[in-house]
gemmi code that builds the backbone of each chain (N, CA, C; Angstrom):
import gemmi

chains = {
    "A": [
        ("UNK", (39.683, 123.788, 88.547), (40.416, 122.841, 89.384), (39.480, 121.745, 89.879)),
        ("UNK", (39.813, 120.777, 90.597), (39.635, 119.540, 90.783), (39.330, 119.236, 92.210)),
        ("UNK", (38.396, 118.894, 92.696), (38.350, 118.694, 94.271), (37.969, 117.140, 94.495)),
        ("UNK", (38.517, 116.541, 95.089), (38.077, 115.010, 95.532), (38.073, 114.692, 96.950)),
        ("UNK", (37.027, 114.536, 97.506), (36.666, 114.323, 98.533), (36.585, 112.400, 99.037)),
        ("UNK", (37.039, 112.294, 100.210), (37.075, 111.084, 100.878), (36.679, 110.720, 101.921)),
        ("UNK", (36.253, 109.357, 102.555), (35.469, 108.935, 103.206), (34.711, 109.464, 103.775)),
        ("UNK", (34.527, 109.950, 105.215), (33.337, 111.160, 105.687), (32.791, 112.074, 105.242)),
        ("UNK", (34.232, 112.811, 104.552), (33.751, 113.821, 103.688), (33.320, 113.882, 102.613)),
        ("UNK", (33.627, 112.508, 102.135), (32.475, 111.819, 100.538), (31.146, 112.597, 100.956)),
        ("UNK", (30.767, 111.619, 101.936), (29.367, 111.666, 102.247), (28.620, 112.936, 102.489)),
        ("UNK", (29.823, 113.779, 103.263), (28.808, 115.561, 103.473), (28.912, 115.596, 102.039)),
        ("UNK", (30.053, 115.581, 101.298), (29.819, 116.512, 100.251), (28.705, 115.907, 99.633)),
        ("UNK", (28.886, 114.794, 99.139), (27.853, 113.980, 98.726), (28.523, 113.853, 97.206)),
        ("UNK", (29.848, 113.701, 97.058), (30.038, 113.678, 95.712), (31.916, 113.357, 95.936)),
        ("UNK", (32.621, 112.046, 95.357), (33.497, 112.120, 95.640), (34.548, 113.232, 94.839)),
        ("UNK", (33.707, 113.582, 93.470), (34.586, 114.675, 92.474), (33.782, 116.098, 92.606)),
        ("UNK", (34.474, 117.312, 92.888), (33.400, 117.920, 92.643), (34.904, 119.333, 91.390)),
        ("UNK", (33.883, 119.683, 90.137), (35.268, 120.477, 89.182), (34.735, 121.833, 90.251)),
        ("UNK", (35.488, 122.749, 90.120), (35.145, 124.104, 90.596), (36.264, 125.192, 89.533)),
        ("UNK", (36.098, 126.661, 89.665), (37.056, 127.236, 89.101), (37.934, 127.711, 89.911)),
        ("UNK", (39.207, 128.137, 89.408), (40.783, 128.129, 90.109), (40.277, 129.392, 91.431)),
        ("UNK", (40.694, 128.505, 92.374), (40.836, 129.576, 93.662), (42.789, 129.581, 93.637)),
        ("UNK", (42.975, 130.684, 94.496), (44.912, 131.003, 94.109), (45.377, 130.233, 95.269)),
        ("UNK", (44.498, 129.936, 96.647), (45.256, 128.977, 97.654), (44.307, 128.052, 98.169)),
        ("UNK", (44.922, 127.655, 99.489), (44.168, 126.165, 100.407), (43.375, 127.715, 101.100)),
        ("UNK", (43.391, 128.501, 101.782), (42.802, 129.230, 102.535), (41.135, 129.991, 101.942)),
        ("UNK", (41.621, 130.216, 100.113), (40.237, 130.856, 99.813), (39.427, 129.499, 99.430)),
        ("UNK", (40.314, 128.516, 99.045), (39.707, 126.881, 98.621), (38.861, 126.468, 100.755)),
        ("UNK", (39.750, 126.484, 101.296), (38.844, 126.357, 102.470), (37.762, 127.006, 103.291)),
        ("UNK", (37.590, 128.513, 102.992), (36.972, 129.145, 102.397), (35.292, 128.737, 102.202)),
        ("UNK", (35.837, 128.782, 100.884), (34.932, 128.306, 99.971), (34.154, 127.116, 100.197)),
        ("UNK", (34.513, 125.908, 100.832), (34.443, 124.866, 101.073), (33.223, 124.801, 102.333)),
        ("UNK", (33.794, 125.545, 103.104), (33.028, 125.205, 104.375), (31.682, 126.853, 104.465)),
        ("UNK", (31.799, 127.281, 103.653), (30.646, 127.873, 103.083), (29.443, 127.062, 102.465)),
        ("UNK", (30.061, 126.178, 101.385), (29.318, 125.639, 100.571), (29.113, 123.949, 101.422)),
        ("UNK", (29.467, 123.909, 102.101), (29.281, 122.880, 102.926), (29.600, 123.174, 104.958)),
        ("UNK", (28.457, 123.763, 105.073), (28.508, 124.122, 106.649), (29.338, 122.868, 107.577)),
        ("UNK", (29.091, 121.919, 107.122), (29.427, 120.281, 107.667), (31.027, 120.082, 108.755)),
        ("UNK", (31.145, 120.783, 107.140), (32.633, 120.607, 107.090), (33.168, 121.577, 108.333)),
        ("UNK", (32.835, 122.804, 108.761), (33.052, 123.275, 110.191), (34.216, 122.511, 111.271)),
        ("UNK", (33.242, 121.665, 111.678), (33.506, 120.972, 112.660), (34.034, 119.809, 112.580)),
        ("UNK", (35.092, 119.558, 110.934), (35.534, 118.442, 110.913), (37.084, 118.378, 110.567)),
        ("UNK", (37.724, 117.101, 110.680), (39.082, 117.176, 110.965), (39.596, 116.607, 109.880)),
        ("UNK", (40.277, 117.501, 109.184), (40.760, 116.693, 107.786), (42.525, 117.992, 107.586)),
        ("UNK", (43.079, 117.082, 106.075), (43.852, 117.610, 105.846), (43.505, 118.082, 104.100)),
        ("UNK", (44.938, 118.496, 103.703), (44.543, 118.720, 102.208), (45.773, 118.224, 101.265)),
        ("UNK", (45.781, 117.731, 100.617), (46.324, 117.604, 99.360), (46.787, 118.338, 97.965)),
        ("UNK", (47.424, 118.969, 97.628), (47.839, 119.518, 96.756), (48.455, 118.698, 95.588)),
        ("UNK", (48.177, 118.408, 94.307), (48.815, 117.386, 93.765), (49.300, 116.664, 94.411)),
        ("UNK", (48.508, 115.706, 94.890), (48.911, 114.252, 95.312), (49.947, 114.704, 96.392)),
        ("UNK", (50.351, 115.619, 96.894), (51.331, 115.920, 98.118), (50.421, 116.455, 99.122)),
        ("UNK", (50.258, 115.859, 100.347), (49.843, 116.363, 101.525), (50.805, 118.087, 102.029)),
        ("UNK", (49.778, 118.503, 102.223), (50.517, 120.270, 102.347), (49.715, 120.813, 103.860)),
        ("UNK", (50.662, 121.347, 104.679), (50.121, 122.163, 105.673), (50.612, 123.467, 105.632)),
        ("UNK", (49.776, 124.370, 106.270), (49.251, 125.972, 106.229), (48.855, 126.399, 104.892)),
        ("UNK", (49.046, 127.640, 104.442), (48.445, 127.898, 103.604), (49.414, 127.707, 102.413)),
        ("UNK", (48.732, 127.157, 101.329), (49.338, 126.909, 100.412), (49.092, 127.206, 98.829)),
        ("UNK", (49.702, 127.729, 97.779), (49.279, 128.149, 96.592), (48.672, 126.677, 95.358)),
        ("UNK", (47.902, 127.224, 95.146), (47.047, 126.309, 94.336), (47.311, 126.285, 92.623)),
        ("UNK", (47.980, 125.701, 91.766), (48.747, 125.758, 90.711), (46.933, 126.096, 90.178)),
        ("UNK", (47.126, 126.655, 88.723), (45.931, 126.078, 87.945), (45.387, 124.645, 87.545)),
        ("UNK", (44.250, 124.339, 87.255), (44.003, 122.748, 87.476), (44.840, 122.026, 87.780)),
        ("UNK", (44.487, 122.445, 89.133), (45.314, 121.186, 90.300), (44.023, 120.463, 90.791)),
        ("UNK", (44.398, 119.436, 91.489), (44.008, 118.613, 92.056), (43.800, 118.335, 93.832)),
        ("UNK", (43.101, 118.917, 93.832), (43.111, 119.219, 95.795), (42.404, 118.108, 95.964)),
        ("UNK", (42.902, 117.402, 97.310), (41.934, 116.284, 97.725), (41.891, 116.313, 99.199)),
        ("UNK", (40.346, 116.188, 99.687), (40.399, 116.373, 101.062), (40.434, 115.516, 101.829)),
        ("UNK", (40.929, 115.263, 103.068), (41.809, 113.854, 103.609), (41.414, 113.928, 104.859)),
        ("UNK", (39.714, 113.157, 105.363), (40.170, 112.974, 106.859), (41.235, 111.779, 107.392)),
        ("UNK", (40.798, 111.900, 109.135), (41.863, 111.035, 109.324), (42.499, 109.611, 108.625)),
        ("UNK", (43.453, 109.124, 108.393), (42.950, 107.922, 108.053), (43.205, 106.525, 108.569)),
        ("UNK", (42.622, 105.204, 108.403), (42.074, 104.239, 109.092), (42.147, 103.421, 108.169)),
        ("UNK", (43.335, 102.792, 107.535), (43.638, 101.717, 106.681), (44.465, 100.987, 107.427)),
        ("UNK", (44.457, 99.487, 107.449), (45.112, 98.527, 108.232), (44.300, 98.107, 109.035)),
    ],
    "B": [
        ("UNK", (72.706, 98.404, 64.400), (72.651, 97.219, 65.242), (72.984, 97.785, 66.456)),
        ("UNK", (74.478, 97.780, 66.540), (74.913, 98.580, 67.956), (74.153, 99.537, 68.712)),
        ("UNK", (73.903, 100.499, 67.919), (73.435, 101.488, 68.364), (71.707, 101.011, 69.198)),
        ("UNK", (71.109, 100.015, 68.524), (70.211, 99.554, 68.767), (70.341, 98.349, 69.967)),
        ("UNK", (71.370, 97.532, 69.774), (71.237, 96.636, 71.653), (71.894, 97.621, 72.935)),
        ("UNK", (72.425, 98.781, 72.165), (72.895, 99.584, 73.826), (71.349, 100.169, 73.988)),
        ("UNK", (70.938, 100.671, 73.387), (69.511, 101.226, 73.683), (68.734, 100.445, 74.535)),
        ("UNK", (68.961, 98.832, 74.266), (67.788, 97.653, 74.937), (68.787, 97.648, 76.048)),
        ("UNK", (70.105, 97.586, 76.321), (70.540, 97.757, 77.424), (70.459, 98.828, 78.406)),
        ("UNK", (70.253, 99.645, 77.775), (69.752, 101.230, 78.739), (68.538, 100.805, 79.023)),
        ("UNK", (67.599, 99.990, 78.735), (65.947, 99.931, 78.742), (65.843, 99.166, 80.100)),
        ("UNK", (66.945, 98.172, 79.846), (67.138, 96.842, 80.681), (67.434, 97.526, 81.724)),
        ("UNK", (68.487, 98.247, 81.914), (69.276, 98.870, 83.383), (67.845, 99.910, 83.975)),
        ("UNK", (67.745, 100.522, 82.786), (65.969, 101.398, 83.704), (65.201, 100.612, 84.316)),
        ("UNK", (64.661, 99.645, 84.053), (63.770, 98.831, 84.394), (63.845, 98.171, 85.867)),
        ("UNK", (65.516, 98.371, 85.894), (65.994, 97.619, 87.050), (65.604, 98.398, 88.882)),
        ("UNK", (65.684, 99.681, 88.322), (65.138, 100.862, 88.774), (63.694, 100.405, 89.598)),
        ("UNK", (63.519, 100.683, 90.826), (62.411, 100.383, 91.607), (60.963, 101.122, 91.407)),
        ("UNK", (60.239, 100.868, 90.996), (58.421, 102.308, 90.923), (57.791, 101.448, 91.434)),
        ("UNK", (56.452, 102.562, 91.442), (55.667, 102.078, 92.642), (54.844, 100.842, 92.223)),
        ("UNK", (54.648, 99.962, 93.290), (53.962, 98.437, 92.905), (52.666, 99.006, 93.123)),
        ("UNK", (51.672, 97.748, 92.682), (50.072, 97.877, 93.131), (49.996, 97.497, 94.751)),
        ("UNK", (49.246, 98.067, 95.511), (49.493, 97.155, 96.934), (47.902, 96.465, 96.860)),
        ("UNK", (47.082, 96.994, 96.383), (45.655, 97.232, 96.586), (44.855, 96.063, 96.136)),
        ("UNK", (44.154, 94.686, 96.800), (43.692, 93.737, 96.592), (42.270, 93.937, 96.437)),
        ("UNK", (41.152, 93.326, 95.671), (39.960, 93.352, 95.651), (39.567, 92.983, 96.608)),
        ("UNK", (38.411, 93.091, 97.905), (37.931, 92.165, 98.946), (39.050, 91.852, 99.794)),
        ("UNK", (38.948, 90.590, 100.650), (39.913, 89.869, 101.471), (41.367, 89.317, 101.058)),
        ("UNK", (41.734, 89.384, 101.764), (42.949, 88.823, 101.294), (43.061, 87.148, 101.145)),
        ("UNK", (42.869, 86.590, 100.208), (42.684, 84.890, 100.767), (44.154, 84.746, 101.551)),
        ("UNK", (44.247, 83.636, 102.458), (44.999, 82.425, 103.145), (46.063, 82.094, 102.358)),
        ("UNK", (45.567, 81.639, 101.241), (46.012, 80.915, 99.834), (46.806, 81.713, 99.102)),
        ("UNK", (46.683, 83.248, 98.760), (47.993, 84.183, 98.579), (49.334, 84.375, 99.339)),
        ("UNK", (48.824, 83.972, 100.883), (49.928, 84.381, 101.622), (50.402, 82.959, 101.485)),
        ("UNK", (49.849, 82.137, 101.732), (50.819, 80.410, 101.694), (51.621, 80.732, 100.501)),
        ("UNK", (50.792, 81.250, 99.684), (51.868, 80.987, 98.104), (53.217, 82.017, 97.899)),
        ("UNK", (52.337, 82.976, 98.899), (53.723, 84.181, 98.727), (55.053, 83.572, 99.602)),
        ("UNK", (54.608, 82.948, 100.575), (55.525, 82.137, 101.408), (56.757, 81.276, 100.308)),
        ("UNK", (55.580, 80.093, 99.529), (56.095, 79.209, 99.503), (57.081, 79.627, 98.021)),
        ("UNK", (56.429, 81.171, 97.708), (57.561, 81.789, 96.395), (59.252, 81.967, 97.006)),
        ("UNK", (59.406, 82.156, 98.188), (60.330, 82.426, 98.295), (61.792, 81.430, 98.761)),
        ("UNK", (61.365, 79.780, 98.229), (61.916, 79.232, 98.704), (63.254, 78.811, 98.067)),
        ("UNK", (62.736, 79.383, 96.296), (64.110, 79.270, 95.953), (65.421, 80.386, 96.418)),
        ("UNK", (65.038, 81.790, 97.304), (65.816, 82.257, 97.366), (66.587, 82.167, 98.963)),
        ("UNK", (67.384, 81.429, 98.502), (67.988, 80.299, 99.848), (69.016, 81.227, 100.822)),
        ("UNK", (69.298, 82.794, 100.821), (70.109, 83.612, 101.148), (69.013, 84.011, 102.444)),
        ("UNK", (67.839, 83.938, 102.322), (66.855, 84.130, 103.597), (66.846, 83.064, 104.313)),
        ("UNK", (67.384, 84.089, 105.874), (67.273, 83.713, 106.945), (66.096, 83.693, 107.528)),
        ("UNK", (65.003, 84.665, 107.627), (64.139, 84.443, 108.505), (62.928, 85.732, 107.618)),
        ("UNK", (61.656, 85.725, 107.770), (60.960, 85.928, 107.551), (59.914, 86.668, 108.743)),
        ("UNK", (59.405, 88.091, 108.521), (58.451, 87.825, 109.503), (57.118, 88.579, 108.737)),
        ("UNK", (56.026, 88.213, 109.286), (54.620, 88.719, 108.337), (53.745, 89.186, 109.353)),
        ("UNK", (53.230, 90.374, 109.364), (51.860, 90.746, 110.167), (50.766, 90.418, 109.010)),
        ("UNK", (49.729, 90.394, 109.556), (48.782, 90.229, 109.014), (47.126, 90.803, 110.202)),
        ("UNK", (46.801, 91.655, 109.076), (45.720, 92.473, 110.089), (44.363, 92.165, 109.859)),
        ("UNK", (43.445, 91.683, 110.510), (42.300, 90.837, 110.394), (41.270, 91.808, 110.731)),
        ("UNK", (39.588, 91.731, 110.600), (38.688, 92.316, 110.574), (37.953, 92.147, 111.859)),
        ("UNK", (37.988, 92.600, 112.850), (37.815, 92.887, 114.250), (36.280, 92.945, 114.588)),
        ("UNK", (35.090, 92.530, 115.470), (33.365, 92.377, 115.662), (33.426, 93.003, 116.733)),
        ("UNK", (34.311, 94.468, 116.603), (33.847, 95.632, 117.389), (32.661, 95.825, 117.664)),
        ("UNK", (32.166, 95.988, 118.923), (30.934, 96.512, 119.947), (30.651, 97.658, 119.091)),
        ("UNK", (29.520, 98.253, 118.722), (29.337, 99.562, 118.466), (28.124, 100.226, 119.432)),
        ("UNK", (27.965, 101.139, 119.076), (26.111, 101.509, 119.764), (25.358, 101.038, 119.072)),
        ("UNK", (24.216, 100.011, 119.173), (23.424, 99.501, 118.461), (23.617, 98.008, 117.814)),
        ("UNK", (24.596, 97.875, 118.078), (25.199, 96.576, 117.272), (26.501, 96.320, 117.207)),
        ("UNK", (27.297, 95.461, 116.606), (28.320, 94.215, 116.482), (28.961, 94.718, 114.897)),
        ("UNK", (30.188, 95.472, 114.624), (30.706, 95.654, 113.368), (30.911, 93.572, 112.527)),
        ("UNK", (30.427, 94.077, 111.146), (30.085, 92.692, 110.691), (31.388, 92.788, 109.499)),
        ("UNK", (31.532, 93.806, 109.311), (32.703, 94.229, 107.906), (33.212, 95.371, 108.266)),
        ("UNK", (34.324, 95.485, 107.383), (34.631, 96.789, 106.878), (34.913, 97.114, 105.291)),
        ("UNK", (34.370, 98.440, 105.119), (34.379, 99.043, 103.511), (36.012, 99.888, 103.627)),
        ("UNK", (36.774, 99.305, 102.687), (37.856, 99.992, 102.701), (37.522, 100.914, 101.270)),
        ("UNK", (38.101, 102.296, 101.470), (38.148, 102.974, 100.088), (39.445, 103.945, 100.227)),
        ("UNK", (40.597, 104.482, 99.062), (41.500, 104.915, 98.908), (41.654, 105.639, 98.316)),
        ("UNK", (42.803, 106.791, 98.421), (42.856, 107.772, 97.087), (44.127, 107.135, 96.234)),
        ("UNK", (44.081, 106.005, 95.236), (44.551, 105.050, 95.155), (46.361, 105.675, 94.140)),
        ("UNK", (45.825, 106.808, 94.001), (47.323, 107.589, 93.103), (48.271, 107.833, 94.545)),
        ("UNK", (47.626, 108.405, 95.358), (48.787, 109.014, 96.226), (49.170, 107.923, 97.412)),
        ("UNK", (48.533, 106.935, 97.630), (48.672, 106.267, 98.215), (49.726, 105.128, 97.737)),
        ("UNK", (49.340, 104.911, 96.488), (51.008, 104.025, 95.799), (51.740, 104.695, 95.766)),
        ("UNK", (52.151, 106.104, 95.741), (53.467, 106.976, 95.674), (53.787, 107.085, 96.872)),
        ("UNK", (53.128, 107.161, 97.816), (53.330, 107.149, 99.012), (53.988, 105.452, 99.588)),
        ("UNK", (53.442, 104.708, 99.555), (53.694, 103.144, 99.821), (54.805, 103.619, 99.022)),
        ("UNK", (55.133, 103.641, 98.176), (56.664, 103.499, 97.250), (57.746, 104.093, 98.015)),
        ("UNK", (57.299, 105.482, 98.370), (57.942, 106.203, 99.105), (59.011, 105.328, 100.716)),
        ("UNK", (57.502, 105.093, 101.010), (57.976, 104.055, 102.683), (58.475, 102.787, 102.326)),
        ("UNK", (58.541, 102.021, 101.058), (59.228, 100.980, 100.608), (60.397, 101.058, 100.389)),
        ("UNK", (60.864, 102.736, 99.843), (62.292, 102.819, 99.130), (63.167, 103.197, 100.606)),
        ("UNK", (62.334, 103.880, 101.821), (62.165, 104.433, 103.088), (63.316, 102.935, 103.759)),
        ("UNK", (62.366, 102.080, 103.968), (62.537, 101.104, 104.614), (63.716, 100.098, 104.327)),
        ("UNK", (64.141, 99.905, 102.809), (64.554, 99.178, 102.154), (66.437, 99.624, 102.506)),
        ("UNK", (66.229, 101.165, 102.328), (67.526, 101.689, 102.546), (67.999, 101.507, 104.109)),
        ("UNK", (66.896, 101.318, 104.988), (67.117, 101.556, 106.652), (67.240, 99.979, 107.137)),
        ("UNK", (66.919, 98.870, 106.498), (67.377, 97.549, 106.971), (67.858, 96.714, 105.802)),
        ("UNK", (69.031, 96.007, 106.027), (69.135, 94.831, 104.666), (68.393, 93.595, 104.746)),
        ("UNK", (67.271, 94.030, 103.941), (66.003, 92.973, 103.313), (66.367, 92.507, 101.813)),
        ("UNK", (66.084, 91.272, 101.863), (65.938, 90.525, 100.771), (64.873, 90.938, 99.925)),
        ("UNK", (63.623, 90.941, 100.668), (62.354, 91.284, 100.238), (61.627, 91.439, 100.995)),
        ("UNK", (60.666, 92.374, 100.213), (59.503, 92.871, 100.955), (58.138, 93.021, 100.089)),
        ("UNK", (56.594, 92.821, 101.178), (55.521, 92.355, 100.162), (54.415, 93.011, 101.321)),
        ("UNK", (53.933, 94.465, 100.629), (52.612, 95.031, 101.500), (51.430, 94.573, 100.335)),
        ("UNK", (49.968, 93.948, 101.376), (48.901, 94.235, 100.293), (48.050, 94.491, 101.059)),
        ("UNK", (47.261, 95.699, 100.909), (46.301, 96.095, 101.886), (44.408, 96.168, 100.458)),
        ("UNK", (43.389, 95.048, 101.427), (41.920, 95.376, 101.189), (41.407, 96.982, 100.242)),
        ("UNK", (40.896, 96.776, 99.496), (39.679, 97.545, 99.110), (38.355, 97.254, 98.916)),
        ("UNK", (37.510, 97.610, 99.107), (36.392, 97.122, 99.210), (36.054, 96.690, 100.641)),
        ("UNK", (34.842, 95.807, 100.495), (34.525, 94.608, 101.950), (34.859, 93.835, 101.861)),
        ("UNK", (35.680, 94.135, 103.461), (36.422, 92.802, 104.187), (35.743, 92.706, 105.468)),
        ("UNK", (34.829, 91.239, 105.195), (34.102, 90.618, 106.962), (34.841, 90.590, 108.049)),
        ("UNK", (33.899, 90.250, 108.835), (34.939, 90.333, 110.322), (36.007, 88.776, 110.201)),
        ("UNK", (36.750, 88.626, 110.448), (37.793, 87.440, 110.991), (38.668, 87.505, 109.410)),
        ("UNK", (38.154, 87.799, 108.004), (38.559, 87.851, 107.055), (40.221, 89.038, 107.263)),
        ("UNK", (41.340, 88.743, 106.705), (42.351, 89.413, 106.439), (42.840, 90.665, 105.420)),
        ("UNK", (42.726, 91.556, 105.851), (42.656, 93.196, 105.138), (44.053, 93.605, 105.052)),
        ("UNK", (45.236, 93.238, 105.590), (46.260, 93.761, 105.594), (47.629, 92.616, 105.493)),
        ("UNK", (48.514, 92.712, 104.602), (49.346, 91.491, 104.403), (50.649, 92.353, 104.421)),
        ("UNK", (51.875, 92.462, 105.686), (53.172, 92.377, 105.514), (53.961, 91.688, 105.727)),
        ("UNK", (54.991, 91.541, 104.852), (55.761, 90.106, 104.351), (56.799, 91.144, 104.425)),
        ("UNK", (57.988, 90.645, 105.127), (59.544, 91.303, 104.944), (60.799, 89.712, 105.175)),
        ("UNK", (61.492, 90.000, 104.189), (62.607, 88.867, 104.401), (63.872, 89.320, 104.755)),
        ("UNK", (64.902, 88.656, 105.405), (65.792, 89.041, 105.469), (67.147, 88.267, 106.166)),
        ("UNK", (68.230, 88.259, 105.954), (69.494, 86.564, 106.386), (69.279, 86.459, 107.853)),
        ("UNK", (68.863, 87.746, 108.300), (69.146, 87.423, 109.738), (67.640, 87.695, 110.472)),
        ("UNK", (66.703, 87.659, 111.506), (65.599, 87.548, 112.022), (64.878, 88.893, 112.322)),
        ("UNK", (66.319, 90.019, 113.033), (66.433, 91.044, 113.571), (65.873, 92.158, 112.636)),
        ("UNK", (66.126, 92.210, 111.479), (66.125, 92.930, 110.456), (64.902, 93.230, 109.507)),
        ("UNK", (64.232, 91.783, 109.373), (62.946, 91.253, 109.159), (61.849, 91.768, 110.037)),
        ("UNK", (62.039, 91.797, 111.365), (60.903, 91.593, 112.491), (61.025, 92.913, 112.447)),
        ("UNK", (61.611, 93.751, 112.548), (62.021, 95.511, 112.484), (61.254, 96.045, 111.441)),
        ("UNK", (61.827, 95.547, 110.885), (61.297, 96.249, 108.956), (60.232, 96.058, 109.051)),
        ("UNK", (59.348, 95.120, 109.281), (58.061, 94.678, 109.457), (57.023, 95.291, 110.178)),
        ("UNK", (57.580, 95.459, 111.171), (57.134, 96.445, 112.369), (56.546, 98.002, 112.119)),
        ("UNK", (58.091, 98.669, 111.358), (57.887, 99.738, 110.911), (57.449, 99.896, 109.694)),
        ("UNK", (56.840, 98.979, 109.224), (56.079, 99.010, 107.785), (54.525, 99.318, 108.043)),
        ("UNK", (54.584, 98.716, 109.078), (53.061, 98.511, 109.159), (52.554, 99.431, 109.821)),
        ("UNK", (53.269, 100.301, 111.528), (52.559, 101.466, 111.778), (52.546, 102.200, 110.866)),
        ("UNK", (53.435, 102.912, 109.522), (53.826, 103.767, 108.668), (52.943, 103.858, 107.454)),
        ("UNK", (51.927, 102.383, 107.545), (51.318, 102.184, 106.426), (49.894, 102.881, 106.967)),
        ("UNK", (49.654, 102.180, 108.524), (48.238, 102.917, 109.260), (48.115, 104.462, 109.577)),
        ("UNK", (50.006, 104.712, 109.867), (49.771, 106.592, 109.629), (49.675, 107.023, 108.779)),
        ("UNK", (49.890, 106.874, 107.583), (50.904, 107.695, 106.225), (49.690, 107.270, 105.021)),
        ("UNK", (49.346, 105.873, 105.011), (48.704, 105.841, 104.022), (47.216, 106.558, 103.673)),
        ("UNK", (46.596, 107.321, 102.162), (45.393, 107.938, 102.407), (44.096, 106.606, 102.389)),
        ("UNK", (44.275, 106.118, 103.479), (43.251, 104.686, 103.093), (42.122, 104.685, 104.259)),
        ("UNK", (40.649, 104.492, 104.222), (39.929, 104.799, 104.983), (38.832, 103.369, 105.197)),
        ("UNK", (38.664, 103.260, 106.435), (37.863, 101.839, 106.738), (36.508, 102.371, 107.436)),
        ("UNK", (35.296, 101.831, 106.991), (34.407, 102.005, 107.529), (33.552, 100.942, 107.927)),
        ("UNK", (33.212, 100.937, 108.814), (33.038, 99.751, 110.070), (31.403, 99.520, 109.903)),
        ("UNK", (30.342, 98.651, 108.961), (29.619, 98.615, 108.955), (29.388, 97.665, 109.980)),
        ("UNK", (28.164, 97.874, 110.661), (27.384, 97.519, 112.000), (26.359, 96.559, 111.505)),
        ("UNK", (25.977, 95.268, 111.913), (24.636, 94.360, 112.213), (23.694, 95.360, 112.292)),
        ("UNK", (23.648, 96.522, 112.627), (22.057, 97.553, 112.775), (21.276, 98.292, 111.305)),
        ("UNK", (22.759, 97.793, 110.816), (22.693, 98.322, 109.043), (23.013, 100.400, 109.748)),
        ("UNK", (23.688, 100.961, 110.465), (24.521, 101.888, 110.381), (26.240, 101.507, 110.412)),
        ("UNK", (27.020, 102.469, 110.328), (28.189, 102.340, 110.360), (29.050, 103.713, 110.891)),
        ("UNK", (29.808, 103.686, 110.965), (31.118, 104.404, 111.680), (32.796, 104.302, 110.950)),
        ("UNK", (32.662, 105.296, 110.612), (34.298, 105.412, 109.907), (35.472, 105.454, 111.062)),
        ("UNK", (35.721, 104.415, 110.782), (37.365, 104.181, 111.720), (38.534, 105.626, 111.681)),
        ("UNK", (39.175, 105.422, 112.539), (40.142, 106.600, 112.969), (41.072, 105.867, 113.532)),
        ("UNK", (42.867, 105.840, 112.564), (43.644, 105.189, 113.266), (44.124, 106.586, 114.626)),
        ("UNK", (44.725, 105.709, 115.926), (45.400, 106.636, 116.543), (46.704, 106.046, 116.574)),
    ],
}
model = gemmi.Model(1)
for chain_id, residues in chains.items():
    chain = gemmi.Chain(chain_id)
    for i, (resn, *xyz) in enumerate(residues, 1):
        res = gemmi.Residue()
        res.name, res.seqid = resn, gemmi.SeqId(i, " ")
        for name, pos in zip(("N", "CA", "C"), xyz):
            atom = gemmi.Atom()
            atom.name, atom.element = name, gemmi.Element(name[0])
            atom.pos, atom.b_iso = gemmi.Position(*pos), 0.0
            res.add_atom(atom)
        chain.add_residue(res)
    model.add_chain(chain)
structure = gemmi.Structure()
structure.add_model(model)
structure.setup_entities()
């Protein structure tokens, strides 16, 4: 699967694409995430599921496309 | 034959069908787009009134320094499905003639123009509304992110509230 990271969180991750292999939801994907990036802890974002913004926990198709979404600040 | 111009007529009637536009401009928005977007609409003589926000690049105080730009960057798939979404949103909730969002990518300086909404419509009421609610909907909803580079050479990522 597919992880794309944006603005702030570009920068912790340090990579706006990063591939990984299939986790089954947002919970072991978040998880995972803030393991491999302590950063992320203490920061305020949402998630994306194919291009659809998704809240609580949610199932992760095979190569999907998760994208992580802090606040945002366009306009 | 037949069988072949109903086909271009089915193509024709799809087409007619609304998808999502580009909103997304390189840099600033010139002056000179919006005069022209203006002055496009003059053959359509059924508009009453017009109204346009337009959102400019702000020399916010920071710690250390004076914001000189902002770096806009987008997740540019979900953000046109989304804009499409609040276009088809809006379109059904007031009778507009037309309507025209273009929002910055990249750097946009301070006083330079990052955000362009254009709504038309016979009567004033309808326009100034639509307009209104285009534009908070675009600063909540859209995945678009501004980062506020500083005279100190640091910066600060914006947060709409």
């Amino acid at each position: 699967m597919k992880v794309l990271a944006f603005g702030k969180i570009a920068e912790i991750v340090g990579n706006q694409e990063i591939e990984i292999d299939n986790l089954p939801n947002t919970e072991v994907l978040l998880g995972y995430l803030r393991q491999q990036y302590p950063q992320l802890q203490n920061m305020k974002f949402t998630l994306a599921v194919n291009k659809k913004q998704v809240s609580g926990n949610t199932e992760i198709p095979r190569g999907a496309e998760v994208a992580l979404l802090p606040p945002f600040s366009g306009g | 034959m037949i069988i072949i111009s109903q086909k271009l007529k089915n193509m024709e009637n799809q087409e007619k069908k609304r998808t999502p536009k580009n909103i997304f401009v390189n840099g600033p928005i010139a002056p000179e787009k919006i005069s022209k977007s203006i002055a496009n609409h003059a053959t359509k003589t059924d508009i009453g009134g017009h109204s346009i926000f337009l959102g400019q690049v702000r020399a916010d105080e920071k710690e250390g320094g004076t914001v000189k730009a902002i770096e806009y960057t987008a997740y540019e798939d979900m953000a046109l499905q989304k804009a499409f979404e609040i276009r088809e949103d809006v379109f059904s909730k007031y009778p507009l003639t037309c309507m025209h969002i273009y929002h910055s990518l990249g750097e946009v300086k301070t006083g330079e123009i990052c955000l362009f909404v254009f709504t038309s419509s016979k009567h004033r009421k309808a326009a100034i509304d639509a307009c209104e609610e285009l534009v908070e909907r675009i600063k909540k909803d859209l995945p678009i992110w501004g980062k506020e580079l500083v005279d100190n050479d640091s910066s600060v990522w914006k947060e709409n509230t």
